[in-house]
N, C-alpha and C positions, 0 to 999 in steps of 0.2 A: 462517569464511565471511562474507561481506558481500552483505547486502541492501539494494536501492536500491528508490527509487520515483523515479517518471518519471509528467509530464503527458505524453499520447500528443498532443494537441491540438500545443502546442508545442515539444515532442522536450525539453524541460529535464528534468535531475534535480534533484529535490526533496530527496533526503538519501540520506546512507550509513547503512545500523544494522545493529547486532550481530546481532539476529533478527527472527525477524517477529511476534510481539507488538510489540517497538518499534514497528514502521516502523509495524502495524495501529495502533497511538496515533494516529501522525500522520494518519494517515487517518481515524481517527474524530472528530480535531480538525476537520477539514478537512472532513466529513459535518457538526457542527455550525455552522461558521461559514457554509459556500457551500454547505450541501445534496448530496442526492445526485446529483444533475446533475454539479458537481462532480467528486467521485467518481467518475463513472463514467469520465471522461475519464484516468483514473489506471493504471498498469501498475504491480505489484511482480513485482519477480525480484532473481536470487541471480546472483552471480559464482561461476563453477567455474571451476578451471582457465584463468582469464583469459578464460574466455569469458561474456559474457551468458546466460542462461536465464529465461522470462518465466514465473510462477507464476503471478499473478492479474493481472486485467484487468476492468475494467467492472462489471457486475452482482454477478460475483462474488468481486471486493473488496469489493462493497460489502455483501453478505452477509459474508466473513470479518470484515470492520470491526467488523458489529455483534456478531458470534456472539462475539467472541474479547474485546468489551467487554462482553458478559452475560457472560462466563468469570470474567472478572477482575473485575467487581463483586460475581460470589459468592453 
């Protein structure tokens, strides 16, 4: 399965990844460098069957960003 993040602001993808811990990294990177502003303009989803599917979006990406960086710091 492949997960993408996408700026909804300017319809770009921002990367392909394996899972969504990965892709939540890049999103937490991106929470530290530009804020959660930022972030909120952000969309993750998954490819099924060749089709798009939108998981997280806004607020709460930016809630799973951090939950899932408290996870993994332990």
């Amino acid at each position: 399965m492949i997960f993408e993040l996408w700026d909804r602001q300017t319809g770009n993808r921002l990367g392909e990844f394996t899972s969504p811990p990965e892709a939540l990294e890049v999103v937490w990177e991106i929470l530290q460098d530009d804020g959660p502003e930022a972030v909120e303009m952000l969309a993750m989803g998954m490819v099924e069957d060749g089709h798009p599917v939108k998981l997280y979006d806004g607020k709460l990406l930016l809630q799973m960003a951090r939950q899932s960086h408290l996870t993994a710091a332990g």
